[in-house]
TORKOL-4160 file (C-alpha; in steps of 0.2 Angstrom, whole numbers, padded with zeros to 4 digits, m for minus):
330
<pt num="1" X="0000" Y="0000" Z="0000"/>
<pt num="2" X="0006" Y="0016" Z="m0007"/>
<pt num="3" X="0011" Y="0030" Z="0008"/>
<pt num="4" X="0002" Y="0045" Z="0003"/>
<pt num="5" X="0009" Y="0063" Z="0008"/>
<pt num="6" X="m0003" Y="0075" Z="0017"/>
<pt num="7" X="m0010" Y="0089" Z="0006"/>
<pt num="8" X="m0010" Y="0105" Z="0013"/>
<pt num="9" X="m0021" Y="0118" Z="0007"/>
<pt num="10" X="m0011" Y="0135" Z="0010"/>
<pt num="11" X="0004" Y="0130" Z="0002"/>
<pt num="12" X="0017" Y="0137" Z="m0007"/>
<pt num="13" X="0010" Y="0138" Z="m0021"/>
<pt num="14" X="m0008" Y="0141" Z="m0015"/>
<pt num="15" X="m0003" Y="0157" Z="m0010"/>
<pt num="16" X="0007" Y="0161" Z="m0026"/>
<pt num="17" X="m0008" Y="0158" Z="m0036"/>
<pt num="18" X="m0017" Y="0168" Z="m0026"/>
<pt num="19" X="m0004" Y="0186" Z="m0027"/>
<pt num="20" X="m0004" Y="0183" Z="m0045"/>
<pt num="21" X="m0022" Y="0184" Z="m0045"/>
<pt num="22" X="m0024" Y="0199" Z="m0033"/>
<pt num="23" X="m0008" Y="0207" Z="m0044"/>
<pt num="24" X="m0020" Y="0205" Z="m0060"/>
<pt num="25" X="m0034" Y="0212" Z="m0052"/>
<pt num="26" X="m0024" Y="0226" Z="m0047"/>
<pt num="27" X="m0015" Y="0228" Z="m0066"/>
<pt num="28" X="m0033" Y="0228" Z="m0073"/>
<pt num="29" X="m0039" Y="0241" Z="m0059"/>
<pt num="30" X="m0023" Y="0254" Z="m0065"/>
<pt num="31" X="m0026" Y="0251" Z="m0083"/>
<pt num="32" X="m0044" Y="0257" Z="m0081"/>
<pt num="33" X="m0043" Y="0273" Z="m0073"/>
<pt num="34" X="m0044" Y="0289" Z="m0085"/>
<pt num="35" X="m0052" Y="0276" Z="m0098"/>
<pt num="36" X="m0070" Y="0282" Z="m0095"/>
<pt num="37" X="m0075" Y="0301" Z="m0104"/>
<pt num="38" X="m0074" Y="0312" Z="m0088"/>
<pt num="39" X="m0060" Y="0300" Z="m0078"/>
<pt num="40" X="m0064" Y="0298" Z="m0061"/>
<pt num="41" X="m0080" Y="0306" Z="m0055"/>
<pt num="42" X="m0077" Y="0324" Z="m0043"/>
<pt num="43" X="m0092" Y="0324" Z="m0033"/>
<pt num="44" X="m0096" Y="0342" Z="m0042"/>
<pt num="45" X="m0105" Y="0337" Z="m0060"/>
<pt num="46" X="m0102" Y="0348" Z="m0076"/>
<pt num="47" X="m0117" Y="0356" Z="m0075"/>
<pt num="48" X="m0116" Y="0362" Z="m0060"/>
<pt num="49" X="m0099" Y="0368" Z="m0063"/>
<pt num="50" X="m0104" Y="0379" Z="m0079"/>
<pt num="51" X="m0121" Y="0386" Z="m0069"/>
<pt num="52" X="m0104" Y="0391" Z="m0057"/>
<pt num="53" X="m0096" Y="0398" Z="m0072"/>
<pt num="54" X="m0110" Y="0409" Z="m0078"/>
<pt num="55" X="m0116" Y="0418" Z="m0061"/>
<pt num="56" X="m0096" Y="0420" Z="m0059"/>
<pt num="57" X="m0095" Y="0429" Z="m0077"/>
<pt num="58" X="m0112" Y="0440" Z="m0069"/>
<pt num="59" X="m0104" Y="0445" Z="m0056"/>
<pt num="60" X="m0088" Y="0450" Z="m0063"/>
<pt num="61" X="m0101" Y="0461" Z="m0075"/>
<pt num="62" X="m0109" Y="0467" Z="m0062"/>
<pt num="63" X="m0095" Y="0475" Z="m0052"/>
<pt num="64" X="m0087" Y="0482" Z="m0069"/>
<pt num="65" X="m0102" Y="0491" Z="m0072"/>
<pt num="66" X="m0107" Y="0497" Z="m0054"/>
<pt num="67" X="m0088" Y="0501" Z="m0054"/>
<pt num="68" X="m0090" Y="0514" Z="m0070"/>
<pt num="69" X="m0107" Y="0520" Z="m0064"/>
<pt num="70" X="m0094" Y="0525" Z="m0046"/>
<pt num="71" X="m0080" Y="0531" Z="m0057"/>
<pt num="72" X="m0092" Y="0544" Z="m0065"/>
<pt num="73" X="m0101" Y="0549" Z="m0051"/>
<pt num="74" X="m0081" Y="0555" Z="m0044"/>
<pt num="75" X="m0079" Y="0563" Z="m0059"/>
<pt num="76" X="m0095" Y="0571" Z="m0061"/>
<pt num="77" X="m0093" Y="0577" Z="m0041"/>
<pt num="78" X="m0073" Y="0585" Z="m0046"/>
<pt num="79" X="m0080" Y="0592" Z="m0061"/>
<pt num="80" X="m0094" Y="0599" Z="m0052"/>
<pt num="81" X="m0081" Y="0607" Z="m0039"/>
<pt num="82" X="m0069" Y="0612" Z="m0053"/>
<pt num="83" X="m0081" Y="0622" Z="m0063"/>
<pt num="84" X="m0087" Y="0631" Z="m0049"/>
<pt num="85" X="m0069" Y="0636" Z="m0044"/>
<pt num="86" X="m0068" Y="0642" Z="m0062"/>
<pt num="87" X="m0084" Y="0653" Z="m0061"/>
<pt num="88" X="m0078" Y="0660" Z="m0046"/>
<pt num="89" X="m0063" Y="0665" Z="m0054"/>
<pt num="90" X="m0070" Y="0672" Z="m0070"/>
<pt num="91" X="m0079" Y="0682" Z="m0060"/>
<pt num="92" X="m0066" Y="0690" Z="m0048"/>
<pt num="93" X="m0057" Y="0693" Z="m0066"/>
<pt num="94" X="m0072" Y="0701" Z="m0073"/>
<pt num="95" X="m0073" Y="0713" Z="m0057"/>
<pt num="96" X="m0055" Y="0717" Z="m0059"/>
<pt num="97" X="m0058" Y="0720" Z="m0078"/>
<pt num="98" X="m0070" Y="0732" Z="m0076"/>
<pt num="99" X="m0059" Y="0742" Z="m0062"/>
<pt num="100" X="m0046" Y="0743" Z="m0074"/>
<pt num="101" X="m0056" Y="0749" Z="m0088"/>
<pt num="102" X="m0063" Y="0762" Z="m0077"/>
<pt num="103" X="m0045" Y="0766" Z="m0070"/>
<pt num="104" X="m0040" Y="0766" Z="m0090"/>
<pt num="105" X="m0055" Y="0777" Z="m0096"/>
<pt num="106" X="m0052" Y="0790" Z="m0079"/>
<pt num="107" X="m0031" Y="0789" Z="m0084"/>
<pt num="108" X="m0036" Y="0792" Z="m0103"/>
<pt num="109" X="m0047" Y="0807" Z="m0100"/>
<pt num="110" X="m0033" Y="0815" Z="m0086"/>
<pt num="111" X="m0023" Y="0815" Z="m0100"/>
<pt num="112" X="m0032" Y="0821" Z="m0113"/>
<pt num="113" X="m0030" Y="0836" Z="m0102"/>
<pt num="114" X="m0014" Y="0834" Z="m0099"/>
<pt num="115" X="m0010" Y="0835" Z="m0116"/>
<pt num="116" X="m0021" Y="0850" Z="m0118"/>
<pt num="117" X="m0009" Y="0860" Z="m0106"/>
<pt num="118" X="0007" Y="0851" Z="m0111"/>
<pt num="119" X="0002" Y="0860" Z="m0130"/>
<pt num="120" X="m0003" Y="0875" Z="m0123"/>
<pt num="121" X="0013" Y="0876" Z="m0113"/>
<pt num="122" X="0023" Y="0874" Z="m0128"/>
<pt num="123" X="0016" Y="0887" Z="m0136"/>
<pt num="124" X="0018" Y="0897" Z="m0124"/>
<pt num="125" X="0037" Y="0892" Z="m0125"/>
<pt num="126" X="0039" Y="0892" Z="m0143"/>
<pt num="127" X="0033" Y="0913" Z="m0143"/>
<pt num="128" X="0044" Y="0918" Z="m0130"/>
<pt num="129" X="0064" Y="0919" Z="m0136"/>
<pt num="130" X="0075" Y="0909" Z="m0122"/>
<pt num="131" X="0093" Y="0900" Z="m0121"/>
<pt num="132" X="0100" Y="0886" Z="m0113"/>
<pt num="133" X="0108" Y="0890" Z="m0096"/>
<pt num="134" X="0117" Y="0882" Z="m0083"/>
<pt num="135" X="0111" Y="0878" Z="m0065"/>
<pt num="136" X="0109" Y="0894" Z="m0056"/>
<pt num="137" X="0122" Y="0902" Z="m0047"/>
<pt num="138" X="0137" Y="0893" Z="m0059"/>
<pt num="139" X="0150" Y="0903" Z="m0067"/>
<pt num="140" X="0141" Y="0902" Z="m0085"/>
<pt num="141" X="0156" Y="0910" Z="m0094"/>
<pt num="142" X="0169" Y="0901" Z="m0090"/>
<pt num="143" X="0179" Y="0896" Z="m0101"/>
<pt num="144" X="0193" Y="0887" Z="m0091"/>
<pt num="145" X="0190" Y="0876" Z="m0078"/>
<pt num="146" X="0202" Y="0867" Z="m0064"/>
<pt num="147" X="0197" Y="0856" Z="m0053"/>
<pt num="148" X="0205" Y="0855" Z="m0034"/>
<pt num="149" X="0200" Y="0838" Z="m0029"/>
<pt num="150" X="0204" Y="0831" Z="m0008"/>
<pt num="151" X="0209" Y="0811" Z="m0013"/>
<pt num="152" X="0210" Y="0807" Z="0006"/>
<pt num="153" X="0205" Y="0792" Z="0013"/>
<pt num="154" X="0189" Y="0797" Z="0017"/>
<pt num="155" X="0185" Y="0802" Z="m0001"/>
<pt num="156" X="0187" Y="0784" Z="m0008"/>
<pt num="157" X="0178" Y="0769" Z="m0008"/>
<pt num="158" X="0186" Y="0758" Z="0006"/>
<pt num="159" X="0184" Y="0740" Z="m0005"/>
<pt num="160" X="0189" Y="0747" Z="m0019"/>
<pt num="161" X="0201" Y="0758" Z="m0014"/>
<pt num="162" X="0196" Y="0772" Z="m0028"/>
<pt num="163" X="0189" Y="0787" Z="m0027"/>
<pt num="164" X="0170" Y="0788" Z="m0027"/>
<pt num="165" X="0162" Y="0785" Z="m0040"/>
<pt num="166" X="0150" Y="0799" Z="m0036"/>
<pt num="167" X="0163" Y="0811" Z="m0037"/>
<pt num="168" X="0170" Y="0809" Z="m0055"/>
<pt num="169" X="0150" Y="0809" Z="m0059"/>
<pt num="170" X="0148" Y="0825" Z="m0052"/>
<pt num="171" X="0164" Y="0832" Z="m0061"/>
<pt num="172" X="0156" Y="0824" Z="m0078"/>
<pt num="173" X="0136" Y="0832" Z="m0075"/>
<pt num="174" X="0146" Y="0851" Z="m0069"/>
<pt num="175" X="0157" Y="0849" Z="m0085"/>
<pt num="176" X="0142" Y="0847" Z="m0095"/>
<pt num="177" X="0132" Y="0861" Z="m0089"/>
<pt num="178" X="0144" Y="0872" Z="m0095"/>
<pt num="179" X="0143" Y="0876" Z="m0111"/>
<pt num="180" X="0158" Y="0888" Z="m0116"/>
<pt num="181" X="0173" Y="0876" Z="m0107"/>
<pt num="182" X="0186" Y="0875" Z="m0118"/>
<pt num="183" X="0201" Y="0869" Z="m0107"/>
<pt num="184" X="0202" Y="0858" Z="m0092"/>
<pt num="185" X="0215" Y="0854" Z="m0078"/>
<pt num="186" X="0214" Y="0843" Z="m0062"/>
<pt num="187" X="0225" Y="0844" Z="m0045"/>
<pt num="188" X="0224" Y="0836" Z="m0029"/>
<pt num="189" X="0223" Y="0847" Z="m0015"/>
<pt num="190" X="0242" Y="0844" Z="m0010"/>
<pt num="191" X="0245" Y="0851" Z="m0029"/>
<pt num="192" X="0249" Y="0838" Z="m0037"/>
<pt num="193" X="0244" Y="0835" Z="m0055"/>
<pt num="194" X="0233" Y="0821" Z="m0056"/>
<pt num="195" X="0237" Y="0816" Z="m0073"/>
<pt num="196" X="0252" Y="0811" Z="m0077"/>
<pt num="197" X="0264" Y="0821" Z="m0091"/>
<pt num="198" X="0253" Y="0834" Z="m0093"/>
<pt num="199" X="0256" Y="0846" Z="m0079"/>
<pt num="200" X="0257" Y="0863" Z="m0079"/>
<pt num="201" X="0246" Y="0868" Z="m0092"/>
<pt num="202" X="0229" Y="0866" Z="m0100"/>
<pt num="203" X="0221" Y="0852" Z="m0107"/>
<pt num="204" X="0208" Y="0854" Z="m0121"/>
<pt num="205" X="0190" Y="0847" Z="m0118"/>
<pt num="206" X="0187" Y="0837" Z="m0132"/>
<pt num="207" X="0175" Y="0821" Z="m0126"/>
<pt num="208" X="0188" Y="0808" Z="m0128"/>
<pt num="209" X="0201" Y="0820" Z="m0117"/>
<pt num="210" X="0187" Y="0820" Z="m0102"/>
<pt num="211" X="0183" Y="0803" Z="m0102"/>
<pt num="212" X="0203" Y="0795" Z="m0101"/>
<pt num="213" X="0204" Y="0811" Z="m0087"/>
<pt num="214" X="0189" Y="0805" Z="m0077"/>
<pt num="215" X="0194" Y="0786" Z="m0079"/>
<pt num="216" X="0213" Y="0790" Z="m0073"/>
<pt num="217" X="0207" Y="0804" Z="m0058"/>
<pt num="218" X="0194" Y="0787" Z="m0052"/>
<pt num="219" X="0208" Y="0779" Z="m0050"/>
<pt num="220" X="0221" Y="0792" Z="m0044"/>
<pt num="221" X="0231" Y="0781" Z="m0030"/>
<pt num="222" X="0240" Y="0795" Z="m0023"/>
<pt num="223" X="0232" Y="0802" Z="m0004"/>
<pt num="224" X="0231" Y="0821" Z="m0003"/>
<pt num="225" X="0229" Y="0831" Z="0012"/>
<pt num="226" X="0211" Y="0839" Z="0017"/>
<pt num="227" X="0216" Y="0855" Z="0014"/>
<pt num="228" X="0215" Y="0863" Z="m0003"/>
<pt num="229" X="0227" Y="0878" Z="m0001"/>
<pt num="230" X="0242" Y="0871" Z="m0011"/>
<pt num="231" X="0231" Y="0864" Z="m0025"/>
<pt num="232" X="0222" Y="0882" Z="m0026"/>
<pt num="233" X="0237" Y="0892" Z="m0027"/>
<pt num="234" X="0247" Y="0881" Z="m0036"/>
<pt num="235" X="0231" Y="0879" Z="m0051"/>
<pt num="236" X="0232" Y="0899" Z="m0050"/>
<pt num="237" X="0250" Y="0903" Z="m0051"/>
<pt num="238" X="0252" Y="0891" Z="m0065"/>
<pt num="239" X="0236" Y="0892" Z="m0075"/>
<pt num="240" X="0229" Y="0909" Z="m0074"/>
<pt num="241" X="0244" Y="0915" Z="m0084"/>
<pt num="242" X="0239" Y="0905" Z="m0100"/>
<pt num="243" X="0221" Y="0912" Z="m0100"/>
<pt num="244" X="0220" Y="0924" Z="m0113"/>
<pt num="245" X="0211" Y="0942" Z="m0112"/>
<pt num="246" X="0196" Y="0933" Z="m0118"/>
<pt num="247" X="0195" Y="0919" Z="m0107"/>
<pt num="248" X="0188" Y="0916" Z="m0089"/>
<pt num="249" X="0194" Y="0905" Z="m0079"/>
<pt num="250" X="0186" Y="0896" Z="m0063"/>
<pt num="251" X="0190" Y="0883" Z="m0048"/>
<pt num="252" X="0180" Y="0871" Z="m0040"/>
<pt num="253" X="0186" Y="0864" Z="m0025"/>
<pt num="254" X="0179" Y="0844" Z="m0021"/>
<pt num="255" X="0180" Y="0838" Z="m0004"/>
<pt num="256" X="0173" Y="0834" Z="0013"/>
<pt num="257" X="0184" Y="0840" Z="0025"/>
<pt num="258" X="0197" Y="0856" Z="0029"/>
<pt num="259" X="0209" Y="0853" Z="0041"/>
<pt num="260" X="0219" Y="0870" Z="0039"/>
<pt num="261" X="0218" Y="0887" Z="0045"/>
<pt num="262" X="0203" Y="0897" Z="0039"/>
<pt num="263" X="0209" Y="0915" Z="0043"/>
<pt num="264" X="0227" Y="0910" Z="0034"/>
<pt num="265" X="0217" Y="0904" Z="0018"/>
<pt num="266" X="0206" Y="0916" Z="0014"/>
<pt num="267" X="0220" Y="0930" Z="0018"/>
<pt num="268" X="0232" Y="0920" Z="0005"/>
<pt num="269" X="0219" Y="0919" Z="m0007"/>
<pt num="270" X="0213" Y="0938" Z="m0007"/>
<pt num="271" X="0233" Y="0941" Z="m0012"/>
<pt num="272" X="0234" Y="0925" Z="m0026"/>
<pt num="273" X="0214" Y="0931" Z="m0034"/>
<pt num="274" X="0213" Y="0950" Z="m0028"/>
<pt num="275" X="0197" Y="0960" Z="m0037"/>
<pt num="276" X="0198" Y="0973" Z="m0052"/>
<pt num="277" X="0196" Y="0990" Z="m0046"/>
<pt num="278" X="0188" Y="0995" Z="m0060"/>
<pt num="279" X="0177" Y="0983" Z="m0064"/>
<pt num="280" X="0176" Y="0974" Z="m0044"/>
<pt num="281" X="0179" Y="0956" Z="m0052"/>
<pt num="282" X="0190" Y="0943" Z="m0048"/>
<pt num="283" X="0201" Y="0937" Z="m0061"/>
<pt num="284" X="0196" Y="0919" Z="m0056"/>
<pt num="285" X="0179" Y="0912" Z="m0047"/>
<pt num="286" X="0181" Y="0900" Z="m0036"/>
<pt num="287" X="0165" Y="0887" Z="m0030"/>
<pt num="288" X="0166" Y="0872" Z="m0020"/>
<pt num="289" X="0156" Y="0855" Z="m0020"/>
<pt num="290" X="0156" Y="0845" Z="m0005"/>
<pt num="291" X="0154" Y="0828" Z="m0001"/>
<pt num="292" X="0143" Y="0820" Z="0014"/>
<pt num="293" X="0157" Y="0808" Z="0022"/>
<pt num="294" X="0149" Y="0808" Z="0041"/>
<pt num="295" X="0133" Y="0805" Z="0049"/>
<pt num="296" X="0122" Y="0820" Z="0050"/>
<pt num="297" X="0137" Y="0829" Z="0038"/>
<pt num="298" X="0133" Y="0848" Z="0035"/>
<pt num="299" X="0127" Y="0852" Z="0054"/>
<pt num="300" X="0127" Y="0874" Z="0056"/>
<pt num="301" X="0140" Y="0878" Z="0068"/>
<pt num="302" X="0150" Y="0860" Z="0069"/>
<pt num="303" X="0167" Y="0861" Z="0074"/>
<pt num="304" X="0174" Y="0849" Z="0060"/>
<pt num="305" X="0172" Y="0836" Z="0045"/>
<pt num="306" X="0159" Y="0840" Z="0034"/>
<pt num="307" X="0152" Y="0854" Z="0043"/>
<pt num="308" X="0169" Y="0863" Z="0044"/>
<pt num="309" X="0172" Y="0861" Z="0025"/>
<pt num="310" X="0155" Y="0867" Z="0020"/>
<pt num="311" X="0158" Y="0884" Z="0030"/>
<pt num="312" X="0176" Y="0888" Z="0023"/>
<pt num="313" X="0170" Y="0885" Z="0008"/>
<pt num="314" X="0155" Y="0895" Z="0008"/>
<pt num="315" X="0164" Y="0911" Z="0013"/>
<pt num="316" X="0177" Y="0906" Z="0001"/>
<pt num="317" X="0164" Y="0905" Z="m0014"/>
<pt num="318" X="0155" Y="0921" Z="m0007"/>
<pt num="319" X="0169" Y="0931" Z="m0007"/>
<pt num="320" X="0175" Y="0924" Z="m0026"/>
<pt num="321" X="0162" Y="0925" Z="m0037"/>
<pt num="322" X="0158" Y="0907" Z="m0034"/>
<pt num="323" X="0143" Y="0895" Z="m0027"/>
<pt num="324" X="0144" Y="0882" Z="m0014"/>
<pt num="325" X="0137" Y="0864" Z="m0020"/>
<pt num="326" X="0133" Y="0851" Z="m0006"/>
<pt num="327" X="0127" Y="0835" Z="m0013"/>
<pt num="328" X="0114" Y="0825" Z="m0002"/>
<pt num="329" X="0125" Y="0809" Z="m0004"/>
<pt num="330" X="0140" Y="0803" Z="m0012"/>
């Protein structure tokens, strides 16, 4: 009697049967998914999805239009604001238009009139036979004309170190308002000839002369005492004699200050400039422009500076024919 073995049930190769199985199973279940028309199912259907869509695409219209209707309300409301800001304007401009067309027709009238009296006055002018004059008081005949100029510290502009400008301008407007200077000539008040080479005699007063004679005396570097006594005597010792019988000759003194004795000076000068008998002129006028250097300059009765310099010099241009010139400021 053949010996049978005993079968076992979950064997080997039971159980490899069985993973093949479970493995084909699972083979099948990969190769099927995405097979179907949608895949694998979401628990949202299509048409739910495109109803989700459409109220989406609604709303999104909706808020672009309530959006524009916002946007031009704001822009209605600035434009609102904006034309009433211009309105107001226009009329604050219209209101200042008519002020000045009132101003314009009230201007325009005035002169109208004006020009009525302006024609009438030259008229009047034109019948009545006149002549150029110089300032009052100025030696109008003078033919000759020195110029005595202090070159002190005090007459110079302390940044630049040069004379004041206002002073050559003075020189330049007095030259000017006399018409029958022929010759010029400038010293410093310690007599020294302010341009150099041509001392001792007189220049002519041709324009291009004046102007290099005011552009060298501006920047005359030399410091001259405050006291005109040598330049006047030395201008009338060596100029006088060169003025002929029909000339006149005159001397202006420019300064601020005199620092020298006033009896002595106007003694010295009676002797140097003594009067005709027969006709009781001087052979040269003498006149004096001043310059205001100090705080409150030409006070009556001040011992020095400005003060002292304006009284010398008046008696000085009483007593020779001339007048005394004190500028308001330098």
């Amino acid at each position: 009697m053949i010996k049978r073995r005993p079968i076992e049930v979950f064997s080997l190769s039971f159980l490899d049967c069985l993973c093949c199985g479970f493995g084909a199973i699972l083979l099948l279940f990969i190769l099927t998914i995405g097979s179907g028309p949608h895949g694998v199912e979401s628990e949202i259907d299509v048409p739910t999805l495109q109803a989700m869509r459409e109220k989406l695409a609604m709303l999104e219209a909706d808020i672009a239009k309530k959006s524009a209707i916002l946007e031009a309300a704001i822009n209605s409301e600035d434009k609102s604001e904006e034309r009433a800001r211009i309105l107001s304007l226009i009329q604050e401009l219209e209101s200042q238009l008519a002020d000045l067309r009132q101003e314009y027709e009230s201007r325009k009238a005035n002169l109208s009139t004006a020009q009525q009296a302006a024609a009438e006055a030259n008229r009047l002018l034109q019948s009545f036979k006149h002549e150029d004059l110089p300032p009052i008081g100025l030696p109008a005949d003078a033919t000759h004309v020195a110029f005595v100029i202090d070159t002190s510290g005090s007459m110079r502009n302390q940044m630049t170190k040069q004379l004041h400008y206002g002073v050559t301008e003075q020189i330049r407007e007095l030259l000017d308002s006399l018409p029958e200077v022929r010759s010029i000539q400038f010293l410093d008040t310690s007599g020294n000839y302010m341009l150099g080479g041509r001392s001792g005699f007189w220049l002519p007063d041709t324009p291009g002369l004046r102007q290099q004679a005011l552009r060298q005396i501006l920047r005359y570097p030399v410091l001259s005492v405050s006291d005109p006594e040598s330049g006047v005597r030395r201008s009338i010792q060596d100029l006088k004699p060169q003025v002929g019988p029909d000339g006149k000759m005159s001397i202006y003194v420019v300064g601020d200050d005199f620092r020298g004795s006033t009896q002595s000076f106007l003694l010295k000068l009676d002797r140097l400039n003594p009067r005709n008998p027969n006709t009781g002129k001087r052979p040269v006028s003498i006149s004096a422009i001043g310059f205001p250097t100090l705080i409150n300059p030409f006070q009556i009765g001040a011992p020095q500076g400005n003060a002292r310099f304006a009284n010398i010099m008046r008696e000085i241009a009483e007593a020779h024919d001339g007048v005394l010139i004190l500028k308001p400021s330098i």
